[in-house]
C-alpha positions as protocol buffer text, in pm:
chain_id: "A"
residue {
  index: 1
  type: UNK
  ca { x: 2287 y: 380 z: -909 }
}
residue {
  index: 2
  type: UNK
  ca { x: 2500 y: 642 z: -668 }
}
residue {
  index: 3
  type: UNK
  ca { x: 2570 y: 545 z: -331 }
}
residue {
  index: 4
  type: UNK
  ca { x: 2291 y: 868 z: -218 }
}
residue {
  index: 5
  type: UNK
  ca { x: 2002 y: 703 z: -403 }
}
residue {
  index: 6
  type: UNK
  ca { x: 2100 y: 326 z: -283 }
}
residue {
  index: 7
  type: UNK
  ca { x: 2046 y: 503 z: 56 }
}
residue {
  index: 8
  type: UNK
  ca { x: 1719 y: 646 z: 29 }
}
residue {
  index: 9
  type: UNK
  ca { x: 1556 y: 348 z: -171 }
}
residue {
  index: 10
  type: UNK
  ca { x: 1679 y: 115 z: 98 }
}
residue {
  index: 11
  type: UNK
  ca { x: 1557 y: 426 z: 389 }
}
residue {
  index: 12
  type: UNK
  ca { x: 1229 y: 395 z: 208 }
}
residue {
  index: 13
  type: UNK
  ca { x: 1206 y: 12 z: 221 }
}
residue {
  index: 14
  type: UNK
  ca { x: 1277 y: 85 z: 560 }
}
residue {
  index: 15
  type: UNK
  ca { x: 995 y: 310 z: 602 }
}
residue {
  index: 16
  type: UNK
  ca { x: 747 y: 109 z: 432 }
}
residue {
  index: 17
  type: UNK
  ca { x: 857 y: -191 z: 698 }
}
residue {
  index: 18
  type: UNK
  ca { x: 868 y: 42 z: 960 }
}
residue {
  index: 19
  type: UNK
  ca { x: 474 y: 133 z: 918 }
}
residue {
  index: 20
  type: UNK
  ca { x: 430 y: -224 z: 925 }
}
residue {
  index: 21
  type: UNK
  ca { x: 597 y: -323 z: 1233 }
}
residue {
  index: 22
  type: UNK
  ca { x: 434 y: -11 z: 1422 }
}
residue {
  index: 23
  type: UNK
  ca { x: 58 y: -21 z: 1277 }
}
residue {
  index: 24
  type: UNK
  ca { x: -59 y: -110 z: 1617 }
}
residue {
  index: 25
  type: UNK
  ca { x: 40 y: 202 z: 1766 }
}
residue {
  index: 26
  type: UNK
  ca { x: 42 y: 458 z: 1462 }
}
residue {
  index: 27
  type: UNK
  ca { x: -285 y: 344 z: 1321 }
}
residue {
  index: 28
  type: UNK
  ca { x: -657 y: 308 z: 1474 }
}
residue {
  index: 29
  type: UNK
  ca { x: -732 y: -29 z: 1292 }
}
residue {
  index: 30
  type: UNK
  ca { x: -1001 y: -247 z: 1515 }
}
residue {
  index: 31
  type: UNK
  ca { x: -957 y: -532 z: 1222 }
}
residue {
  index: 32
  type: UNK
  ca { x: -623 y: -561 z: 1285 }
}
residue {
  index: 33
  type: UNK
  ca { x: -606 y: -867 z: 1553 }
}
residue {
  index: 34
  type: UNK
  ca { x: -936 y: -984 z: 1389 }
}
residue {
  index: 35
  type: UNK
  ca { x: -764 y: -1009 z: 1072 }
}
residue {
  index: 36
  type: UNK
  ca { x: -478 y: -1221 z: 1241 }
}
residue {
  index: 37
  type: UNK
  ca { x: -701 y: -1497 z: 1348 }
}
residue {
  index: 38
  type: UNK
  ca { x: -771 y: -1797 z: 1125 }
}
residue {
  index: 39
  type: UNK
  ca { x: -1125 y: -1797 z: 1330 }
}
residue {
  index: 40
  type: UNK
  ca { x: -1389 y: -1721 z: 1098 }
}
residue {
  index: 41
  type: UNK
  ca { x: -1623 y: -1669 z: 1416 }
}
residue {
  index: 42
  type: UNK
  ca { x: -1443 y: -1439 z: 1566 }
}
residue {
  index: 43
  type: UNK
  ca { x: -1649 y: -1160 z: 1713 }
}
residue {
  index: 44
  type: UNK
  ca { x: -1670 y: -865 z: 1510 }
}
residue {
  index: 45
  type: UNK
  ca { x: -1536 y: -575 z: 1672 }
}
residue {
  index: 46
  type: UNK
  ca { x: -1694 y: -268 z: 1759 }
}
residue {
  index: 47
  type: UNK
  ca { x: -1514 y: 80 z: 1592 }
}
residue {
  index: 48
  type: UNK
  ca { x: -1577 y: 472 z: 1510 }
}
residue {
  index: 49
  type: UNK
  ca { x: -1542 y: 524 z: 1114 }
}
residue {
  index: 50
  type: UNK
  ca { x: -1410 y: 867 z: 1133 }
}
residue {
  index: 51
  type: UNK
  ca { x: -1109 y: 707 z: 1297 }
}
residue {
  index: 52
  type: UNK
  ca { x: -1116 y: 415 z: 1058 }
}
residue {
  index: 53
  type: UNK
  ca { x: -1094 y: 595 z: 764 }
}
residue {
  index: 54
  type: UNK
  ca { x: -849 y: 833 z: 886 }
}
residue {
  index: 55
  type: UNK
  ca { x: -596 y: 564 z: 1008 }
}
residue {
  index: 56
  type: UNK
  ca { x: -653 y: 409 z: 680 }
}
residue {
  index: 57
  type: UNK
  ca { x: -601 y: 726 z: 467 }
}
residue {
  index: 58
  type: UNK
  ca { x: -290 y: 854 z: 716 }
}
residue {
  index: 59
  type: UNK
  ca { x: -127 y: 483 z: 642 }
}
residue {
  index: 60
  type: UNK
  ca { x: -177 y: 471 z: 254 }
}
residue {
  index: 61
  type: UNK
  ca { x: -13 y: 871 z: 256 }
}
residue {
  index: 62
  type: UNK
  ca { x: 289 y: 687 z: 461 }
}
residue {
  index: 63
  type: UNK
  ca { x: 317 y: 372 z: 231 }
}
residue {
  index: 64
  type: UNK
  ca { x: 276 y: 626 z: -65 }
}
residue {
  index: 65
  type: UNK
  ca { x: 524 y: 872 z: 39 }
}
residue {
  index: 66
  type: UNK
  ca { x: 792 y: 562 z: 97 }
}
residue {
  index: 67
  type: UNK
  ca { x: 664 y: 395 z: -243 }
}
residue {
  index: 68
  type: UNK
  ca { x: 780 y: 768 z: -386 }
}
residue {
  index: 69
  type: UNK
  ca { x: 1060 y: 787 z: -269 }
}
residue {
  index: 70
  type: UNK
  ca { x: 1193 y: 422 z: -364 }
}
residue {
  index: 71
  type: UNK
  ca { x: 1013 y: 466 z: -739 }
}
residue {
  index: 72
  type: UNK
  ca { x: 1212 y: 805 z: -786 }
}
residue {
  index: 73
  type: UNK
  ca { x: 1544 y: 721 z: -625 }
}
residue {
  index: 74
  type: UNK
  ca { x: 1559 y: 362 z: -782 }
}
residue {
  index: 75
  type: UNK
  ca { x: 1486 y: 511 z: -1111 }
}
residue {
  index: 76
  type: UNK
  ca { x: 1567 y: 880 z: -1083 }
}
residue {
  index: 77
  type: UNK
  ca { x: 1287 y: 946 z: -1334 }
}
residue {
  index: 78
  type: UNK
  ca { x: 1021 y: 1218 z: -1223 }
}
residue {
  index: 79
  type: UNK
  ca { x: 792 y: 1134 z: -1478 }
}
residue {
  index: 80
  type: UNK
  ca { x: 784 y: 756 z: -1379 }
}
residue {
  index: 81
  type: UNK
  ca { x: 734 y: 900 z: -1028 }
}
residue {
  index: 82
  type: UNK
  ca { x: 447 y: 1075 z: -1045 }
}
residue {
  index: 83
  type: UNK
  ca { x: 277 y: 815 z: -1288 }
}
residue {
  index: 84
  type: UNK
  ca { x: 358 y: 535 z: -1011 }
}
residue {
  index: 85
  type: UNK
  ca { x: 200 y: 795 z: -778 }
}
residue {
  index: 86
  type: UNK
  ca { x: -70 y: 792 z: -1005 }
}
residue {
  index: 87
  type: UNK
  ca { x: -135 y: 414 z: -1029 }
}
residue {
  index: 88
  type: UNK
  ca { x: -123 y: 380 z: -640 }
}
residue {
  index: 89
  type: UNK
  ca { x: -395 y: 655 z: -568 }
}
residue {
  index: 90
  type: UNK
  ca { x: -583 y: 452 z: -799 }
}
residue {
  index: 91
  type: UNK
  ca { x: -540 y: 130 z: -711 }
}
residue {
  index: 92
  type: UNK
  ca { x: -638 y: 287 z: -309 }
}
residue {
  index: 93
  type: UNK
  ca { x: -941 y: 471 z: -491 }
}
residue {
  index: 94
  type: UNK
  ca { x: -1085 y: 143 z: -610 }
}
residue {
  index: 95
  type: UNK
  ca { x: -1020 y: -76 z: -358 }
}
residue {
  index: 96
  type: UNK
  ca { x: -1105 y: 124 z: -19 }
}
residue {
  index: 97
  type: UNK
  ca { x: -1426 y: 225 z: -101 }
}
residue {
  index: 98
  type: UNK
  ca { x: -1504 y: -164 z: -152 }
}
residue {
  index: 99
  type: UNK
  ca { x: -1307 y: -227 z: 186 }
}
residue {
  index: 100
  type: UNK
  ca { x: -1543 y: -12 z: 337 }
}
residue {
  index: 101
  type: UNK
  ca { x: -1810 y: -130 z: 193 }
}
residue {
  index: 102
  type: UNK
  ca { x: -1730 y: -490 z: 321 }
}
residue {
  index: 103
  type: UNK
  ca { x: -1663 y: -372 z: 665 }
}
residue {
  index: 104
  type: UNK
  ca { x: -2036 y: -195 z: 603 }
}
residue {
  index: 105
  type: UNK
  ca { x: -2199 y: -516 z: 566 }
}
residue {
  index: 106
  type: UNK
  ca { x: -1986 y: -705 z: 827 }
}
residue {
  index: 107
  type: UNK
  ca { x: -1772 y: -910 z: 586 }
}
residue {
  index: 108
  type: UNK
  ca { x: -2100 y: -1084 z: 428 }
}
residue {
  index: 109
  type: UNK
  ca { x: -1933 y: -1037 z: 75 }
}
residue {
  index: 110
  type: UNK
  ca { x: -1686 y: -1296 z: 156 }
}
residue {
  index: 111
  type: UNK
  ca { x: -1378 y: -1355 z: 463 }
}
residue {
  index: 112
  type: UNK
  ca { x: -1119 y: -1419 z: 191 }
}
residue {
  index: 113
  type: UNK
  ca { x: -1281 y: -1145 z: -40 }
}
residue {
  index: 114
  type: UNK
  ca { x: -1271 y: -873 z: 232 }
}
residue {
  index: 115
  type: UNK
  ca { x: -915 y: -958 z: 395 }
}
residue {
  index: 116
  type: UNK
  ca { x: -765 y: -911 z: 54 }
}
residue {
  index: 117
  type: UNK
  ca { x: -939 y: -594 z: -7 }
}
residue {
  index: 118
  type: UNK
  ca { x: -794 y: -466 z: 297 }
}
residue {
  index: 119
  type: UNK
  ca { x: -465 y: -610 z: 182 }
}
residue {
  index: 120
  type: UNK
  ca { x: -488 y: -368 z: -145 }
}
residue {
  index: 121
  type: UNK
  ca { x: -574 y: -65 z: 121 }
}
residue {
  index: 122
  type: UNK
  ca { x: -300 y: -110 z: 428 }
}
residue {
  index: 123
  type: UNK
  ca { x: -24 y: -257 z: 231 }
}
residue {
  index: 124
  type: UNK
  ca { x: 201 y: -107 z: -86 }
}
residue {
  index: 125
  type: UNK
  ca { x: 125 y: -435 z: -311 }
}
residue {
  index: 126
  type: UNK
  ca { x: 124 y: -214 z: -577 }
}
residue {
  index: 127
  type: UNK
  ca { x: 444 y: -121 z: -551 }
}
residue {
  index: 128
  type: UNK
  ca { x: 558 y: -462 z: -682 }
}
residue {
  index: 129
  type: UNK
  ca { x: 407 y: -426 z: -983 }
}
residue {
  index: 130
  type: UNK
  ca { x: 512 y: -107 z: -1049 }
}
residue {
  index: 131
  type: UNK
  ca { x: 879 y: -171 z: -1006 }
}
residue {
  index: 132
  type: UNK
  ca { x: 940 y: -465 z: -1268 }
}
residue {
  index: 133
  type: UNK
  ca { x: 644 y: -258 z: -1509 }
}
residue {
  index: 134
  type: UNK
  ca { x: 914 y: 26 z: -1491 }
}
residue {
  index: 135
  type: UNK
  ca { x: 1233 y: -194 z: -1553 }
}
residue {
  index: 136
  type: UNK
  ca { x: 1093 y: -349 z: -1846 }
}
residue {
  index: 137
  type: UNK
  ca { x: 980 y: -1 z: -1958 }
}
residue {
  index: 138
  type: UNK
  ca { x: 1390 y: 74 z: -1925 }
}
residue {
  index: 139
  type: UNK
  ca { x: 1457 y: -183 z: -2092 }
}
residue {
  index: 140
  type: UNK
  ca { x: 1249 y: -109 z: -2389 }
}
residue {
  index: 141
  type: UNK
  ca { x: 1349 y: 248 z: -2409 }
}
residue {
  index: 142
  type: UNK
  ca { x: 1674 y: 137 z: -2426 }
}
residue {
  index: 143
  type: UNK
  ca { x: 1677 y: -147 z: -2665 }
}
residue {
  index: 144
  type: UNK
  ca { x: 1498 y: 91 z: -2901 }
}
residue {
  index: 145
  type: UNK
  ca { x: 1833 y: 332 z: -2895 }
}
residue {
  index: 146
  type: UNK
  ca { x: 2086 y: 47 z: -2961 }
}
């Protein structure tokens, strides 16, 4: 891998941290301290969906924009790019619509359940799939031209 792409996967790691360490201030996420504490009877907190769902949707275009640019720089394969692009929008399309749902009903599907949802929503877990799916898939291609 050239020294350039090196760069940007390791600015886009960077990125994808960075949206972690700031989510208090660049997202509008009421579950995030509630989240933090072991306390099952912790107060549920009060919150505006509209802002919610648009913290929620601006944070999974950040982590997928990073998760882009790593994917495409790390493998320098457009194709692979777009179809890890692919497999993140529907990952989020599953899961945050369930999210919401257990926010909807106050977590009564399950604690555990609903703080993993949320996991699959605010975080790039995907993205750790997708990077060893894609090395194998190297791999394959080329043991198949040897």
């Amino acid at each position: 891998m050239k020294i350039l792409s090196w760069f940007v996967v390791i600015l886009g790691i960077f990125g994808l941290i960075a949206v972690r360490v700031f989510e208090e201030r660049l997202f509008y996420d009421p579950f995030l301290s509630y989240f933090h504490e072991v306390n099952k009877e912790l107060h549920f907190p009060n919150f505006e969906w509209g802002k919610l769902i648009a913290g929620h949707l601006f944070r999974f275009f950040l982590n997928l924009f990073f998760s882009c640019l790593i994917i495409q720089f790390w493998f320098n394969n457009k194709q692979w790019t777009i179809q890890g692009a692919i497999l993140i929008v529907i990952i989020f399309i599953i899961t945050f619509p369930i999210y919401l749902y257990c926010i909807f009903v106050r977590f009564e599907v399950g604690h555990l359940f609903s703080f993993y949802m949320r996991r699959f929503v605010i975080q790039p877990i995907i993205l750790l799939l997708i990077i060893p799916m894609f090395y194998y898939r190297r791999r394959i291609m080329q043991q198949r031209i040897d």
